[in-house]
C-alpha positions in Angstrom: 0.0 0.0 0.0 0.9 3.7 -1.1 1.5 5.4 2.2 -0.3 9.0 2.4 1.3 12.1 0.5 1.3 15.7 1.0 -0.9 16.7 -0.8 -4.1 13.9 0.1 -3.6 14.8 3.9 -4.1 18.7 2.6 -7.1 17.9 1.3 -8.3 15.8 4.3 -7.6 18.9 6.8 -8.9 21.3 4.5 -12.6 19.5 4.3 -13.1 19.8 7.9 -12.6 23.5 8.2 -15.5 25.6 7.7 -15.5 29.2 6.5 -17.1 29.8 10.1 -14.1 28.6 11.7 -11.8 31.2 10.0 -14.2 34.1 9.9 -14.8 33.8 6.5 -18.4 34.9 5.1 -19.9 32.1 3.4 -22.1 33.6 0.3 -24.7 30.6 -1.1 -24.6 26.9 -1.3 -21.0 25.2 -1.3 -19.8 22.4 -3.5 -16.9 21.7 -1.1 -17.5 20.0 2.6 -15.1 22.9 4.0 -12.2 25.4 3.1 -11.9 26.0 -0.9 -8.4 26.5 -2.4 -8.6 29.7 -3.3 -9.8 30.6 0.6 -6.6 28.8 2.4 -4.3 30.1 -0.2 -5.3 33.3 1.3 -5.7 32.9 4.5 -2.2 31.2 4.5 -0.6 33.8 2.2 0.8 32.0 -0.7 -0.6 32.3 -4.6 -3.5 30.0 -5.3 -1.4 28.1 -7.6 0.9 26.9 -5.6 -1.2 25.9 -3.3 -3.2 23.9 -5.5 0.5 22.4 -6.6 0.8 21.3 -3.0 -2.5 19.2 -2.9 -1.4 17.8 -6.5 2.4 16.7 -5.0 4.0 19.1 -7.8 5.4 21.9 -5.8 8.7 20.5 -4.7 9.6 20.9 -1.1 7.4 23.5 0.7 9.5 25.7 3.2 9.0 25.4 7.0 7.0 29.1 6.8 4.4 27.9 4.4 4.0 24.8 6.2 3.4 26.6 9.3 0.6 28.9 7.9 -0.9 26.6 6.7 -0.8 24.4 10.0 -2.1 27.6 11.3 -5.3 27.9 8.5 -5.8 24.4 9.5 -6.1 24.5 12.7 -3.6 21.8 13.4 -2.7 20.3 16.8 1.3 20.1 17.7 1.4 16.3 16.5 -0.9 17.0 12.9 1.8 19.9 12.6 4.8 17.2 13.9 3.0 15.1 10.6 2.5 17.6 8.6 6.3 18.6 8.4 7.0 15.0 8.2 4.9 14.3 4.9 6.7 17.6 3.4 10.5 16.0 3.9 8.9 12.8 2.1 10.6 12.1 -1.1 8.0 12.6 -4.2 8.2 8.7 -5.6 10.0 7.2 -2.0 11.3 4.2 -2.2 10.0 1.0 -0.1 12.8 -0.7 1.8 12.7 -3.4 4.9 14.2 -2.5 7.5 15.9 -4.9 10.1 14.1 -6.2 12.5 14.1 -4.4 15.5 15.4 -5.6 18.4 14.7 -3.8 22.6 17.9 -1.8 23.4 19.3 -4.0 27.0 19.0 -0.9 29.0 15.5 -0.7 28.2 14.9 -4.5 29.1 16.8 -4.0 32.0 14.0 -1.2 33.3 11.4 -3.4 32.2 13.1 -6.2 34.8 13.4 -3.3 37.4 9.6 -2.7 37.5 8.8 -6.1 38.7 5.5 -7.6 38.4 4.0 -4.8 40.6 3.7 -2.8 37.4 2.3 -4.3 34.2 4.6 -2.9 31.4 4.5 -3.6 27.5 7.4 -2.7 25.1 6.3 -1.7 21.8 8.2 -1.2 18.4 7.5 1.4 16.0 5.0 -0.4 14.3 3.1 -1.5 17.7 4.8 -5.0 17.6 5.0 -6.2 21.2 9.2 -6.5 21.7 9.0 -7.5 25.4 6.7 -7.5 28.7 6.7 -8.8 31.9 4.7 -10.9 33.1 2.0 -9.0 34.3 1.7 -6.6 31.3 1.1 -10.1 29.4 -1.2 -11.1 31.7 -3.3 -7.8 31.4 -3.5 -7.6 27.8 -2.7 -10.4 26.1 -3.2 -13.3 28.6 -4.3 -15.8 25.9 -1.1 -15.8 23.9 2.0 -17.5 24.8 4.3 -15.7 27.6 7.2 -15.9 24.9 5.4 -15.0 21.9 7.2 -11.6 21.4 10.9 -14.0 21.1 9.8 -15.3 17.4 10.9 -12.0 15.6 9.0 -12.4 12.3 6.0 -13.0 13.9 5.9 -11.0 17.0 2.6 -9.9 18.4 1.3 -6.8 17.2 -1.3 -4.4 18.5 -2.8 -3.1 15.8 -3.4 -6.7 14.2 -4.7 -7.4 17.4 -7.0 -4.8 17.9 -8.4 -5.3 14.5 -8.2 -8.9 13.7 -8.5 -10.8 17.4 -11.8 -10.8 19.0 -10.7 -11.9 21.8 -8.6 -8.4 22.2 -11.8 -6.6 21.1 -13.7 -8.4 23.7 -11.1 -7.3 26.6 -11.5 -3.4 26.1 -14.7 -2.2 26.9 -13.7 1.2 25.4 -12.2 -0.6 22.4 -13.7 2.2 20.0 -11.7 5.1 22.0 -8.5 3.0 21.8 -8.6 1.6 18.1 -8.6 5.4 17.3 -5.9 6.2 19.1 -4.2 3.4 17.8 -5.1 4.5 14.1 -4.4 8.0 14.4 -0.5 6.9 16.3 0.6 4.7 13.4 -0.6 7.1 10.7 1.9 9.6 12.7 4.5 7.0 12.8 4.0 6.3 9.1 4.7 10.2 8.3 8.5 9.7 9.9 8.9 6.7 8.4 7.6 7.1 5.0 9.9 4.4 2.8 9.4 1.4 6.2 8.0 -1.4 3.8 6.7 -3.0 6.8 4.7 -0.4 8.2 3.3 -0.3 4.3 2.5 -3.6 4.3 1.0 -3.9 7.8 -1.4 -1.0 6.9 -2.5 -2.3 3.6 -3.3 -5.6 4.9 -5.2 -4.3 7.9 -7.1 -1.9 5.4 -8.3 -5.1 3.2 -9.4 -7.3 6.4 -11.2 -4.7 8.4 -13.6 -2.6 7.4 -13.8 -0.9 10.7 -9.5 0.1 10.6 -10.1 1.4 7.1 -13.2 3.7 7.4 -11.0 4.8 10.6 -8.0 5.2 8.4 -9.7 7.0 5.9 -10.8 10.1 8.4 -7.4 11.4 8.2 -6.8 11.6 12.0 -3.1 12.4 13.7 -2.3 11.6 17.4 0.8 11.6 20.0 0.1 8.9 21.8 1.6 9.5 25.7 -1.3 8.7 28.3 -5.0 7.3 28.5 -7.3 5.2 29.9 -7.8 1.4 29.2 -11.5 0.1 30.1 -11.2 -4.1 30.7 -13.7 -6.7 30.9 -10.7 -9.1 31.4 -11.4 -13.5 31.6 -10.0 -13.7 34.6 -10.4 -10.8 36.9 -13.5 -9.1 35.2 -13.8 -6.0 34.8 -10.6 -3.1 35.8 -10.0 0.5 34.7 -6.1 0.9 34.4 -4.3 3.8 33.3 -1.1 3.7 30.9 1.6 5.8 30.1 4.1 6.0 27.6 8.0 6.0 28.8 10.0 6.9 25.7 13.2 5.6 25.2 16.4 7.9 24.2 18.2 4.9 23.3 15.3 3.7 21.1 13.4 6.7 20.2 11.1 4.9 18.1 10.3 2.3 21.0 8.1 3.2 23.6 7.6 1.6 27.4 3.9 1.0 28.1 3.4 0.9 32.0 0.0 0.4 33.7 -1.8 1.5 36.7 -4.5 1.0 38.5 -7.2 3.2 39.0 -8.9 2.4 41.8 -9.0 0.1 44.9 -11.1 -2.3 43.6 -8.9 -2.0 40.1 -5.4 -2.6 42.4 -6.5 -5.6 43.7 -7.6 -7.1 40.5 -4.2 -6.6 39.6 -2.3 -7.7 42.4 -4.5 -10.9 41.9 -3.6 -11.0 38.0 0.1 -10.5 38.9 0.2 -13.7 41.4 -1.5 -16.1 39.2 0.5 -15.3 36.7 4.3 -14.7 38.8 5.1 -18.2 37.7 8.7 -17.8 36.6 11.2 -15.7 37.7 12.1 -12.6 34.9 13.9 -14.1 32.0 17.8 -13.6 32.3 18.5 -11.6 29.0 22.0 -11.0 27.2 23.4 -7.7 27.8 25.1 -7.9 24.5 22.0 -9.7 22.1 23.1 -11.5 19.3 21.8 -9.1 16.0 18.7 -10.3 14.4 18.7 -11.6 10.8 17.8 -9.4 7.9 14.2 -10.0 6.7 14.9 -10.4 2.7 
């Protein structure tokens, strides 16, 4: 799959603003859902031209200024601006490669280890493949998979797939609408850095064909930083917990990210201190400081 361009996000963020939003005086019936050309060339100060060269991908590389008038027109949050930049520094035919494997940095493991089974924790690649947990962040959301799942590289788990294509994940979060958004609107973010990741191509095209639900949500354009929220459970063998999670990112692995988990209540810190001792089992898996580098995917 063709990941987004330029110009097509453009077009996505100027349908959803309205003349009203801008001050502009709307004079009889409009062909256009929101802002036409001519009206954000304007607002944004550049010729109507070029503008509609940047929604056709034919004006070369647009400088930082324009791009921030017209984040500005658009009413753009920090992260649609973050992707907005991103999508301008992407090359005009870019060229799919697959990248190695990715493989969790050993300080990061090591702070995983350190939080014990107190603290449900998920590491996550950039493309929401699961790289490591501990025991308890298994247990929370993925109990019915198998403890070492995330050690068979080429077929790690992956959140997204799971969200999407594994009823028993959809069944687990009671808010699973709230999250699958959040979900779509990260990885369209992480597909704006990443724009030649042949993976991260091939993951959304094949989550586009098999669920109609990921592509209508794909299709609404949205962008989101994805740092802290709320997970709503209805989980097999605790019932039902509210947990909070927050992202840890990692300067040694920027595009990794430590998931940790948190109970929101009394009620909700029980359930998980009874989820942690059915499930303390084994004692943390002793892991080479110095991993041995993954093969290349050909």
């Amino acid at each position: 799959m063709e990941l987004e361009s330029l110009g097509a996000y453009l077009r996505s963020r100027r349908d959803r603003v309205t003349p009203e939003d801008v001050d502009l005086r709307a004079y009889g019936p409009r062909r256009v859902p929101g802002l036409r050309r001519e009206e954000l060339a304007q607002l944004a100060g550049v010729s109507h031209g070029y503008y509609t060269r940047l929604e056709q991908d034919q004006a070369g590389t647009a400088s930082q200024q324009v791009l921030d008038a017209l984040a500005r027109v658009l009413r753009l949050d920090d992260a649609e601006t973050v992707h907005l930049h991103n999508l301008a520094r992407r090359p005009a035919v870019p060229r799919l490669v697959r990248p190695e494997l990715e493989r969790p940095h050993p300080r990061v493991l090591a702070l995983l280890d350190s939080l014990g089974e107190g603290a449900p924790a998920v590491l996550l690649g950039r493309r929401g493949d699961v790289l490591a947990w501990n025991r308890a962040g298994h247990a929370l959301v993925a109990e019915h998979l198998d403890f070492d799942a995330p050690e068979d590289v080429e077929n790690r788990p992956s959140v997204p797939r799971m969200f999407f294509l594994d009823p028993l994940c959809r069944d687990l979060h009671r808010n699973w609408e709230e999250l699958a958004l959040v979900h779509v609107a990260y990885l369209r973010l992480t597909a704006g850095r990443h724009p030649t990741d042949a993976r991260m191509a091939e993951l959304i095209g094949e989550l586009v064909m098999r669920s109609p639900e990921f592509a209508a949500m794909w299709a609404r354009g949205e962008v989101r930083d994805c740092t802290v929220g709320t997970m709503l459970l209805r989980h097999p063998t605790v019932g039902e917990l509210d947990v909070d999670y927050q992202v840890w990112l990692q300067p040694d692995s920027p595009d990794h990210h430590l998931e940790v988990y948190t109970a929101r209540g009394e009620s909700d810190r029980d359930a998980l201190r009874l989820l942690s001792s059915q499930h303390a089992v084994a004692p943390a898996r002793t892991r080479s400081q110095d991993p041995a580098p993954l093969r290349i995917s050909s």
